[in-house]
C-alpha positions in Angstrom: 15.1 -5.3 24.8 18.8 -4.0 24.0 19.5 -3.1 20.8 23.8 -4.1 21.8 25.8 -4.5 18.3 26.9 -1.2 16.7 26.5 -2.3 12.9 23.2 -5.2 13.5 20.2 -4.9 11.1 18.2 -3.4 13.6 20.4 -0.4 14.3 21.3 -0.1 10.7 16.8 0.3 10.0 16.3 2.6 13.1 19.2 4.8 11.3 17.3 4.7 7.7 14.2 5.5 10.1 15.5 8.8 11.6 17.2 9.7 8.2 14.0 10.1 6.4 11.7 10.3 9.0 10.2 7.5 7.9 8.1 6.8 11.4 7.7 9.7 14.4 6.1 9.7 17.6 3.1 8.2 18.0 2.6 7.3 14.5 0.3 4.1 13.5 1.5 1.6 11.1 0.1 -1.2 8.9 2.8 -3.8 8.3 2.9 -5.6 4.6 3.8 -8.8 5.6 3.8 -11.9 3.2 5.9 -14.2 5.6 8.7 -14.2 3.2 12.5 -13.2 4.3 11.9 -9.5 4.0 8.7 -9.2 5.7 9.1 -11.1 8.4 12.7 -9.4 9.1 10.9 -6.0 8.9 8.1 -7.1 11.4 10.4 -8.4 13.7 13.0 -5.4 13.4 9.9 -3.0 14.0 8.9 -5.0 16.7 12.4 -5.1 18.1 12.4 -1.1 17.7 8.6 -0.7 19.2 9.8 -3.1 22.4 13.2 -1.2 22.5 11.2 2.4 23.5 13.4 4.2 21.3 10.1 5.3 19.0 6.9 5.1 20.4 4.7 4.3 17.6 2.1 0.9 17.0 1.3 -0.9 14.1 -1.1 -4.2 13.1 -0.7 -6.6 10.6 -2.0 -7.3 7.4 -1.1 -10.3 5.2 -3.0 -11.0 1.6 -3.7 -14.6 0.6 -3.4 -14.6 -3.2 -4.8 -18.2 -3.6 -2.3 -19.3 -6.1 0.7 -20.8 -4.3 -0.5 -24.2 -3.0 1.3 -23.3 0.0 -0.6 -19.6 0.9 -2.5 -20.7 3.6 0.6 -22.2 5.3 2.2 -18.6 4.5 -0.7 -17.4 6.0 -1.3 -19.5 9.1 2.8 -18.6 9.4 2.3 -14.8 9.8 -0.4 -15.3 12.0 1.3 -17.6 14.4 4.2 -14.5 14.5 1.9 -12.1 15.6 -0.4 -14.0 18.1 3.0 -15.3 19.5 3.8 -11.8 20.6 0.3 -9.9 20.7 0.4 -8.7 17.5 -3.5 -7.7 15.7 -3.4 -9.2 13.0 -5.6 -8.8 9.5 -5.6 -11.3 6.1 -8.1 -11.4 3.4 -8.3 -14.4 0.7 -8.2 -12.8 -3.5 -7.9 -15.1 -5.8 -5.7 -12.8 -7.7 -5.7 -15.0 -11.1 -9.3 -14.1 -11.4 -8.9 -10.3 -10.8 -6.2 -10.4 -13.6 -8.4 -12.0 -15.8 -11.3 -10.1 -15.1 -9.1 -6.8 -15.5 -6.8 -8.2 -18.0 -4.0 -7.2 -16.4 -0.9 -9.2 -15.4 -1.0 -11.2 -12.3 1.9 -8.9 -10.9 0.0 -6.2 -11.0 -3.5 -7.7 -10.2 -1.6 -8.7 -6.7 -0.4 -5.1 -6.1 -3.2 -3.8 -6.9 -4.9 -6.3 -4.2 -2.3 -5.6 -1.2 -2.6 -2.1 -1.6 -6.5 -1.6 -1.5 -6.1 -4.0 1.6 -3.7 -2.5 3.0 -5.6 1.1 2.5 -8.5 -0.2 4.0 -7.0 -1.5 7.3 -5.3 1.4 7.3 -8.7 3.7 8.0 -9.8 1.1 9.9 -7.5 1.0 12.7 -7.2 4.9 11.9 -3.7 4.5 10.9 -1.2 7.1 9.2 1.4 5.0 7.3 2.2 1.6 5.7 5.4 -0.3 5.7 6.4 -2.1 2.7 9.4 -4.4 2.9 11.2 -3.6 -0.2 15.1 -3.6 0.6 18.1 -2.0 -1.7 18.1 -4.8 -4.4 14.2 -4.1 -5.0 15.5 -0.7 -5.6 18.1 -1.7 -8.1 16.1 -4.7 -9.5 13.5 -1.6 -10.3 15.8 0.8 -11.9 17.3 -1.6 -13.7 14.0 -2.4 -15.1 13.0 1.0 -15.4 16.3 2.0 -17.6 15.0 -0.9 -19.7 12.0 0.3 -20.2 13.0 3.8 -21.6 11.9 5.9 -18.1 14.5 8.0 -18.2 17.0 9.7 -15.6 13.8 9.9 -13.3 13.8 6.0 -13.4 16.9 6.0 -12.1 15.5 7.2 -8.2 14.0 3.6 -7.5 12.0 2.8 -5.2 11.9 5.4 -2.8 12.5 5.4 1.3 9.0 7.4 1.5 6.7 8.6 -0.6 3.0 9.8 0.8 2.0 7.3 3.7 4.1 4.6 2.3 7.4 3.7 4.1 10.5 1.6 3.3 12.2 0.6 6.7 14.5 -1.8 5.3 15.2 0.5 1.5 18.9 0.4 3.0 19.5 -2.8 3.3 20.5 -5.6 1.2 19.1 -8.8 0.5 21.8 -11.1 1.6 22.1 -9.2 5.4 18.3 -9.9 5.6 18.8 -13.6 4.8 21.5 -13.2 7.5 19.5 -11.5 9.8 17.1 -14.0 9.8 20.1 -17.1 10.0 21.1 -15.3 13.1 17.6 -15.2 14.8 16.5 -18.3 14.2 13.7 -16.9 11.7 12.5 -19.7 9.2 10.9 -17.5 7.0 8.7 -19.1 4.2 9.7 -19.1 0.4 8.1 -18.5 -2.2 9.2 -20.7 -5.0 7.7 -18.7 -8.1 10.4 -16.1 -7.6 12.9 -18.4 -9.0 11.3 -18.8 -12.5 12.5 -16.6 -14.9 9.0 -15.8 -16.1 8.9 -12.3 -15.2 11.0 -9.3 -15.8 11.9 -9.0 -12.5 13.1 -12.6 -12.0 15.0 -12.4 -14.7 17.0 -9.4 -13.8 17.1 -10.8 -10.5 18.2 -14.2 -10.9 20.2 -13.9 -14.4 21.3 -9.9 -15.3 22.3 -9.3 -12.0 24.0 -12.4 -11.1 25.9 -12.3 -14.3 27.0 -8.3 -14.1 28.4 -9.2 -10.5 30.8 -12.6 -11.7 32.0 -10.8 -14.8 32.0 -7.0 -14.1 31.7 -5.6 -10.9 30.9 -7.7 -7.7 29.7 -4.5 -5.9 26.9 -3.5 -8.6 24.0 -3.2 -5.9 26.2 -0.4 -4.1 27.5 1.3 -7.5 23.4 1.8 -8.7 22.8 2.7 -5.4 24.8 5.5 -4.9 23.9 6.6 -8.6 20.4 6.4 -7.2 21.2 8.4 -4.5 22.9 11.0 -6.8 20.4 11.5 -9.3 17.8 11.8 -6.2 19.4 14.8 -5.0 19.8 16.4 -8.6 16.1 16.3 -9.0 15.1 17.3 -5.7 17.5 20.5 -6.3 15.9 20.8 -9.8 11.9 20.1 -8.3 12.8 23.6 -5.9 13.7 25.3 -9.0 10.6 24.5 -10.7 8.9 25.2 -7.7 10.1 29.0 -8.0 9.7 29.4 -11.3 6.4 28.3 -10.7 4.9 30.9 -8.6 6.9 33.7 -11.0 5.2 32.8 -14.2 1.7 31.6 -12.4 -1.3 33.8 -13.2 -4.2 31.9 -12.3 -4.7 28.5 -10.5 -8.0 26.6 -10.4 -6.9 23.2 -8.9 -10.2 21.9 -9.8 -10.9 23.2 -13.4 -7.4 24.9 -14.8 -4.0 26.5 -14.9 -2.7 29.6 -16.6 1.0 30.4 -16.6 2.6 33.2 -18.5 4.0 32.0 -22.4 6.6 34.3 -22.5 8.0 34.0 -19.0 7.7 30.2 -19.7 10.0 30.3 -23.3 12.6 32.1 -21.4 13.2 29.3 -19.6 15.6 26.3 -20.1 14.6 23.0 -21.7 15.1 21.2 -18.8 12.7 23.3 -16.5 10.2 23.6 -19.2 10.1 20.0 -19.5 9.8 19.8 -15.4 7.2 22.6 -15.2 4.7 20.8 -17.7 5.1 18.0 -15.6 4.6 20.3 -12.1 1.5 21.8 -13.5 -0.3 18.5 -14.9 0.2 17.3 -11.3 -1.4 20.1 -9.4 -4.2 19.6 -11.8 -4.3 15.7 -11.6 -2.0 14.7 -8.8 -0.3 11.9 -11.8 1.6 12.5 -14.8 0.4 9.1 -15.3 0.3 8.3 -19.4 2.3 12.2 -20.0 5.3 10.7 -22.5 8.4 12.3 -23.6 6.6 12.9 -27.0 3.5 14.8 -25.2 5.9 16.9 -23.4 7.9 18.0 -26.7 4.7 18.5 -28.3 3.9 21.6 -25.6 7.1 23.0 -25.5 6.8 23.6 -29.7 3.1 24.6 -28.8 4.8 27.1 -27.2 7.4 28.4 -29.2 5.6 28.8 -31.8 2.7 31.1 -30.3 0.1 30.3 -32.3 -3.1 31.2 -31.0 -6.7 28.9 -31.4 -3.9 25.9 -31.1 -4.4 23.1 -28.8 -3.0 19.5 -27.6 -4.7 16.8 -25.7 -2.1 14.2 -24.3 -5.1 12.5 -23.2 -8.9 13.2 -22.9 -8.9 14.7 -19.8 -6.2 17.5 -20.6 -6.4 20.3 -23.3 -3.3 22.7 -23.5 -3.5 25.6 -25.8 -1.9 29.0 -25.8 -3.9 32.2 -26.7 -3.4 36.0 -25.8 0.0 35.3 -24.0 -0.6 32.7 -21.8 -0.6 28.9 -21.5 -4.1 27.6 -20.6 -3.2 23.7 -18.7 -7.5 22.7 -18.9 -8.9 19.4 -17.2 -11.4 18.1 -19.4 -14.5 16.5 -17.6 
């Protein structure tokens, strides 16, 4: 299958593919695919790329019936026809997602991540696979940093949603949501819809269908582009800063013990510049715990005049699973079991 126009979808997703080496030689995928606009456009695009030889890699799909949407087995049945229509493996597995937020007391948002992901994680090791493609295009990414900003995250917030991070993959990160919707006019893909993402019950909807919306009538037509590029910007500040860190690192390490603790040196450490001590802190919590998950702004001031201050038998715990304390010139990061 020839892949002819210069600027189509397809070539514009095996660019983004190549630029972040987001799927190699003989790589194994597991496809997210709901049926809606950008799922379907990504399984078709892949499929498109697979059939074209110009990657050699497989992939199955896996669809998650959340059992609220009166219409989820149709969205089901929809994906399914797809992929037995051109040989596709296809997996699905029925949540009722209401129930799993209830029982967590969580939102549903999150309860249905939560699902698709441990779904998706177990097909994964079960067809022996090494990555998983999400369809989340450029407005996702904006939509998220938008909400993030909101939220108080930060110039970290301000990365998005990223083209790859660990065995996840974004084909389509690069793309916006109108050319998918035009992608899929132009080859004759119905895909389904899924009504509840036009009621402005959730954050997301709401910067979706109103903050958005309104920003590009009144201020700037071009906003998905502008955050974009300050996305892209603030990505390679903090990749710049992450090697620094990095360095600084390994000359003010003494002892690492992934599994119980971390020493660095305190006065190598208060030489350092407000920015990187903020950024090592963070560097060290995830050796020790992979996550910075629940580490606040307020934690991370709280070490730094820990520090400063030098007073030895004095300790913080950010949470209960991490002690910090500084005694005989050093920095002791502890995990607590």
């Amino acid at each position: 299958m020839a892949l002819r126009e210069k600027k189509n979808l397809v070539n514009k997703v095996v660019e983004t593919i190549k630029k972040y080496h987001l799927i190699e030689t003989n790589d194994k995928l597991v496809l997210g695919v709901s049926g809606g606009p950008d799922s379907i456009s990504m399984l078709d695009i892949l499929f498109k790329i697979k059939q074209s030889n110009q990657i050699q890699f497989d992939f199955v799909v896996a669809h998650v019936n959340h059992m609220i949407r009166e219409e989820a087995g149709e969205d089901e049945q929809y994906v399914k026809n797809y992929c037995m229509k051109n040989d596709i493996k296809f997996y699905s597995k029925s949540i009722d997602v209401q129930k799993m937020a209830n029982t967590n007391k969580i939102g549903t948002e999150e309860a249905g991540r939560n699902a698709r992901y441990a779904f998706f994680d177990q097909i994964l090791q079960e067809i022996g696979g090494n990555k998983i493609a999400i369809a989340h295009n450029k407005n996702d990414k904006v939509e998220t940093i938008i909400m993030n900003e909101l939220r108080g995250c930060g110039i970290s917030g301000l990365k998005g949603i990223e083209p790859k991070r660990e065995k996840y993959i974004r084909p389509l990160i690069e793309c916006e949501r109108k050319e998918i919707e035009q992608y899929c006019k132009e080859n004759n893909i119905e895909p389904r819809i899924d009504k509840t993402n036009f009621e402005n019950i959730y954050t997301r909807n709401k910067i979706r269908n109103i903050v958005i919306p309104y920003i590009e009538k009144e201020f700037n037509p071009n906003i998905i582009k502008t955050i974009d590029r300050l996305s892209e910007l603030v990505t390679e500040q903090e990749a710049y800063i992450a090697t620094q860190v990095e360095k600084v690192y390994q000359e003010i390490l003494i002892e690492e013990n992934k599994n119980k603790y971390i020493l660095l040196d305190l006065k190598k450490f208060n030489k350092q510049e407000k920015v990187i001590k903020s950024n090592l802190i963070l560097y060290t919590i995830t050796i020790l715990f992979d996550t910075t998950k629940g580490i606040e702004k307020i934690h991370i001031e709280d070490i730094i005049r820990l520090c400063s201050h030098n007073i030895g038998n004095k300790f913080l715990m950010p949470n209960k699973h991490l002690k910090i304390f500084v005694q005989g010139g050093q920095i002791k990061f502890s995990k607590e079991v």
